[in-house]
C-alpha positions in Angstrom: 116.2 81.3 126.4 116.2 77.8 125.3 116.3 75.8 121.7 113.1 75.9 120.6 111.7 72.8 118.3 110.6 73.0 114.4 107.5 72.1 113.7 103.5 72.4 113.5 102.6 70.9 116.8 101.6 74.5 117.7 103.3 77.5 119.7 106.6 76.6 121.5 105.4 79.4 124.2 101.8 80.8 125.2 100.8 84.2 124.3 101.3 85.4 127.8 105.6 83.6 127.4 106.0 85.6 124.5 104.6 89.3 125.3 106.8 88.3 129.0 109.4 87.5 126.8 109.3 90.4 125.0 109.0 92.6 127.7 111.2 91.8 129.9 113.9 92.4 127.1 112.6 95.3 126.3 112.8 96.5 129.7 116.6 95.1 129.4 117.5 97.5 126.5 116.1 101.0 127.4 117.7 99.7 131.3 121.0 99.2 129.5 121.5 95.8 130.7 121.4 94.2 127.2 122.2 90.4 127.4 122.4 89.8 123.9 120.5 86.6 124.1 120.9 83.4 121.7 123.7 85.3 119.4 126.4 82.9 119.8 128.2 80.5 117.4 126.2 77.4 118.9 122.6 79.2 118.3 123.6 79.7 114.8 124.6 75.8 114.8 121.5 75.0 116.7 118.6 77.0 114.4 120.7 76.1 111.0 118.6 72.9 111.2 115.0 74.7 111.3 113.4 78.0 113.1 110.7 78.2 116.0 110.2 81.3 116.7 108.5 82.6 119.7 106.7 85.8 118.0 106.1 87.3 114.8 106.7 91.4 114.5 105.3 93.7 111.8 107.7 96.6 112.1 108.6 99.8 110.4 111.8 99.7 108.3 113.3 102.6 110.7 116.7 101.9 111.2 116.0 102.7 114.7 113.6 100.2 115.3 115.5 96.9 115.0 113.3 94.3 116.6 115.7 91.8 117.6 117.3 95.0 119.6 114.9 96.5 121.2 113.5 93.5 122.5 117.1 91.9 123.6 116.6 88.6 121.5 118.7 86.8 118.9 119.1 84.4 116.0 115.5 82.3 116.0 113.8 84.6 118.3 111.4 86.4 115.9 109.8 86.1 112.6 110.4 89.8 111.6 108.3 91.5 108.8 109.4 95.1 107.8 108.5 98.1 105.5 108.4 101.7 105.9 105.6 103.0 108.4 104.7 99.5 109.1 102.8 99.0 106.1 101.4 95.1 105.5 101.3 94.0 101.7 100.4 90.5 100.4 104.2 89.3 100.8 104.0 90.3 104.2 100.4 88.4 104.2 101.8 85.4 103.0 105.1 85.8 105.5 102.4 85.9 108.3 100.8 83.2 106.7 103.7 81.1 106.8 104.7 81.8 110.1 101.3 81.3 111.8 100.5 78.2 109.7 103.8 76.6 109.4 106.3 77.4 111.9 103.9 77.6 114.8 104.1 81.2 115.7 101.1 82.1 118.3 101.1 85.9 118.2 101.6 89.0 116.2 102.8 92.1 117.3 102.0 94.8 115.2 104.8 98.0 116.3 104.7 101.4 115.5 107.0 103.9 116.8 107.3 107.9 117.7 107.6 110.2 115.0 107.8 108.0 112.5 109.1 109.3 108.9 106.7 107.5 106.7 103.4 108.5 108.9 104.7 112.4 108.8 105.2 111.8 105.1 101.3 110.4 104.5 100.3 113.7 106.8 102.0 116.1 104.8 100.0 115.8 101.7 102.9 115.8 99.8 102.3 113.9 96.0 105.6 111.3 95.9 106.5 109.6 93.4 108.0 106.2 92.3 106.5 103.5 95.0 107.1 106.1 97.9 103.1 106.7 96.4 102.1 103.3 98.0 103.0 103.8 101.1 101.8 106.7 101.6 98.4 105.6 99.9 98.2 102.6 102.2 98.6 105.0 104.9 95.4 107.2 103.8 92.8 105.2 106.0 94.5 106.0 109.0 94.9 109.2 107.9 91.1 109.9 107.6 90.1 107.7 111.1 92.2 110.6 112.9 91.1 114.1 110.8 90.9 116.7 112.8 91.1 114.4 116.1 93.9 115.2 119.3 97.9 115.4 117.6 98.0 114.5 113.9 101.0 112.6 114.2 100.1 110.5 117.5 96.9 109.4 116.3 97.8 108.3 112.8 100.4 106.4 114.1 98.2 104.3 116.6 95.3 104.1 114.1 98.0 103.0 111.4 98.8 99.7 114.0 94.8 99.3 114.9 94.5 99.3 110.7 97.3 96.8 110.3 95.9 94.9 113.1 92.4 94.6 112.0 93.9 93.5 108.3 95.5 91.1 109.8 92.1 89.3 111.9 90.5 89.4 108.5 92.6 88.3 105.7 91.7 85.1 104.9 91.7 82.2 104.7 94.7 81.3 107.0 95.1 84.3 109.2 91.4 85.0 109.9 90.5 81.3 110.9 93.5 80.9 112.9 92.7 84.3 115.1 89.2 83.7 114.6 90.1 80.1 116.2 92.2 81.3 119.2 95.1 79.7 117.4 97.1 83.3 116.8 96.9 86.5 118.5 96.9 90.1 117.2 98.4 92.6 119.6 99.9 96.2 119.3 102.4 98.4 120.6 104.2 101.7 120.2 108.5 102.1 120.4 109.4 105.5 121.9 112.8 106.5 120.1 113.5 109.1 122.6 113.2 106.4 126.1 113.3 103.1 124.2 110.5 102.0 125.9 107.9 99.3 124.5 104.2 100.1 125.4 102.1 97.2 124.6 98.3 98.9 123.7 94.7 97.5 124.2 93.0 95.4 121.7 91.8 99.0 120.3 95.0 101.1 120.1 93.0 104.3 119.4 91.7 103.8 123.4 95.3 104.6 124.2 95.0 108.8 123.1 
């Protein structure tokens, strides 16, 4: 994978680049036949200057779930944007913002993952408190799109990425012209822990169960 420019001129790569990108080093980690891409001393030296990365990812904080891992990329790759059970907040708006707006970035991937801790957390009902409450507030819509609807855990998890996704198509004003624009693409897709395996879901994840 090559130096990619900084600037505003627009994606480095096409939708289609990236999610092949992204696949194919997925396909490299759960295979075992990691290349540990653009991780050298001369990548640092090369993106010390400015960042162009290819994707953006909104992760879950699970330290299983490293993006830059699972996908076999390295330093410049992606524009990551974490928090337990993949839950989007106005920072991570305005991160989004910035790197759809600013450093070019063309698509989002929203991922989600197999049993995920913060998900099972939201199910159980459980009353938390501190800020663990948030999270498991935010996770309450997808909690009531699945009630009583296939496996509990499955389907809150897939209508937890269809919710992020949606709220990122209509946050304006940046994010919501840009996809409504054809300028930024919203797709989802679900980690297994147990295989390591990437599967990238239709524009409505909830088709996938």
């Amino acid at each position: 994978m090559g130096a990619m420019e900084n600037g505003d001129s627009g994606p480095a790569v096409t939708v289609d680049e990236a999610l092949k990108l992204l696949s194919d080093g997925n396909w490299r980690f759960q295979s075992g036949m990691t290349m540990g891409l653009n991780r050298t001393t001369m990548r640092r030296q090369e993106v010390a200057a400015g960042q162009r990365p290819f994707a953006a990812v909104v992760g879950c904080s699970d330290s299983r779930v490293p993006p830059e891992l699972i996908f076999d990329v390295g330093l410049g790759d992606l524009f990551v944007v974490r928090a337990a059970g993949n839950v989007l907040d106005e920072a991570g708006l305005g991160s989004l913002e910035y790197a759809a707006g600013h450093l070019g970035v063309g698509i989002v991937v929203v991922l989600g993952h197999t049993d995920c801790g913060a998900v099972r957390a939201a199910l159980s009902g459980t009353r938390f408190g501190g800020h663990l409450s948030y999270i498991t507030g935010a996770l309450g819509q997808a909690m009531e799109d699945t009630a009583g609807v296939g496996d509990p855990l499955a389907r809150c998890t897939l209508a937890n990425i269809s919710s992020v996704m949606e709220k990122i198509k209509n946050t304006g004003p940046v994010l919501s012209r840009l996809c409504a624009e054809g300028t930024l693409a919203v797709r989802g897709a679900l980690y297994d822990l147990e295989t390591g395996a990437v599967d990238f879901l239709p524009e409505e994840p909830m088709e996938s169960f």
